[in-house]
TORVEXFI-341803 format. One record per residue (C-alpha): residue number from 1; residue in three letters; chain; z, x, y. Coordinates in steps of 0.05 Angstrom, whole numbers, plus 5000, padded with zeros to 4 digits. Layout:
N
+------+------+-------+------+------+------+
| resi | resn | chain |    w |    u |    v |
+------+------+-------+------+------+------+
|  NUM |  ALA |     A |    Z |    X |    Y |
...
+------+------+-------+------+------+------+
This chain:
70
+------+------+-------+------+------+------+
| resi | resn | chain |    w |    u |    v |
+------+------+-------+------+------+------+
|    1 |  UNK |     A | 4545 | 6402 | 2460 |
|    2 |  UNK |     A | 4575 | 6329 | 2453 |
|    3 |  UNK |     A | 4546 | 6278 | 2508 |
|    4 |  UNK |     A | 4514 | 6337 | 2547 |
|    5 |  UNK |     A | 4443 | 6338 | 2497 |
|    6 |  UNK |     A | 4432 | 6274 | 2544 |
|    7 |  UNK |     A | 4426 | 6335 | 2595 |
|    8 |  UNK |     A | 4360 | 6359 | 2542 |
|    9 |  UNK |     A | 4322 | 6287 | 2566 |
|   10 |  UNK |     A | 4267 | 6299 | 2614 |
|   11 |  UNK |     A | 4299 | 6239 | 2656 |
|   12 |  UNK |     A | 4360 | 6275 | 2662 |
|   13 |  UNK |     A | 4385 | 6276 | 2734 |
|   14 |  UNK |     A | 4391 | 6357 | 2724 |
|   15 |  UNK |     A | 4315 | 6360 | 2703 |
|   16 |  UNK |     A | 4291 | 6398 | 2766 |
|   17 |  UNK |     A | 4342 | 6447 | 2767 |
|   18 |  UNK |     A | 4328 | 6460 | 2690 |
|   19 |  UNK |     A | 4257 | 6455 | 2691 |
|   20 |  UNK |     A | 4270 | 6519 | 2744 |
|   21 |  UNK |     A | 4313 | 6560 | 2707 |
|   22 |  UNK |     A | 4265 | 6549 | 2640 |
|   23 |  UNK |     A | 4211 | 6575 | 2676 |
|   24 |  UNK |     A | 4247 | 6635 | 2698 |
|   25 |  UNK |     A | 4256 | 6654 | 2631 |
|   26 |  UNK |     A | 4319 | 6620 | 2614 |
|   27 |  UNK |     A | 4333 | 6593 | 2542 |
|   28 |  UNK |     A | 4371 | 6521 | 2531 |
|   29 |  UNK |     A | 4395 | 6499 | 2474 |
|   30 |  UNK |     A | 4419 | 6433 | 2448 |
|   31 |  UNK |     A | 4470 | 6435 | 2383 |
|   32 |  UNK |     A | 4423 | 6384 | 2335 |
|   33 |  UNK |     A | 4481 | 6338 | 2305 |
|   34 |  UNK |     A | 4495 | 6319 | 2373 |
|   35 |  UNK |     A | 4419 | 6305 | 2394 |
|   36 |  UNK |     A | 4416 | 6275 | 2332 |
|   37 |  UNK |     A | 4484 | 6234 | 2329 |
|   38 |  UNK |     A | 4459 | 6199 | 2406 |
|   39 |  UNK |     A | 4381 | 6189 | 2367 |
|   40 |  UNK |     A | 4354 | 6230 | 2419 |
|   41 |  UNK |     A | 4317 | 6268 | 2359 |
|   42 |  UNK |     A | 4240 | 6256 | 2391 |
|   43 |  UNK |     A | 4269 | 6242 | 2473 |
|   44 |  UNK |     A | 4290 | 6310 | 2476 |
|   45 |  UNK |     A | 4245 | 6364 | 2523 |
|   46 |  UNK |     A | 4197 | 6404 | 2485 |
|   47 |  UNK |     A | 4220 | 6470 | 2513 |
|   48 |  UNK |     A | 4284 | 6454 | 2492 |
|   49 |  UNK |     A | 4307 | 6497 | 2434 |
|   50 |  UNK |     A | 4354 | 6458 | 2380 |
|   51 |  UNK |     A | 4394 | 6495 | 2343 |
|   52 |  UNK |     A | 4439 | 6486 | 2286 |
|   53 |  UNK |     A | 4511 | 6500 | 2280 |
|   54 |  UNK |     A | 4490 | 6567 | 2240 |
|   55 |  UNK |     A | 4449 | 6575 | 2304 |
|   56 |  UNK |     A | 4513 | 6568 | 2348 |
|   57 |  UNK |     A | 4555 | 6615 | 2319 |
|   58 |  UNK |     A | 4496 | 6673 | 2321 |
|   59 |  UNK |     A | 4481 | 6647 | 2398 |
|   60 |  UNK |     A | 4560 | 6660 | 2406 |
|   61 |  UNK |     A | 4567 | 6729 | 2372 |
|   62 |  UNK |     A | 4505 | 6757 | 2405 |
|   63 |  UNK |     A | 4531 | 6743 | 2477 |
|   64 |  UNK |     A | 4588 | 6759 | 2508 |
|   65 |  UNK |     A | 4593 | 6701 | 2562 |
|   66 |  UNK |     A | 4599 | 6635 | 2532 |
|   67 |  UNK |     A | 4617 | 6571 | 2582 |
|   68 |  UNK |     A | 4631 | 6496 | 2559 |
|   69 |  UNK |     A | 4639 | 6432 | 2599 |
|   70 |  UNK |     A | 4673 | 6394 | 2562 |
+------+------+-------+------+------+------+
């Protein structure tokens, strides 16, 4: 959400860590008006999923932890 798609960016300072916890089977997302509204449309990482705000809402409703730092 908001600035932290720039977190989606394979230069990322968090892109150890992520690359990690994607390959133990952990899905990230990245809300697409934001990746798009910051033209990081073709800088994001490919196993990045980007999602839509419909996207959001279903991510939301079909877990029951949901954490933002904003």
């Amino acid at each position: 959400m908001e600035d932290g798609v720039f977190g989606a960016l394979i230069s990322a300072p968090c892109a150890t860590e992520l690359t990690a916890l994607i390959n133990a089977g952990l899905k990230v997302y990245a809300l697409s008006v934001d990746v798009n509204a910051r033209g990081l449309g073709e800088k994001v990482r490919d196993d990045i999923v980007i999602t839509d705000y419909n996207g959001f809402v279903q991510l939301s409703i079909a877990h029951s932890c949901i954490q933002s730092w904003y």
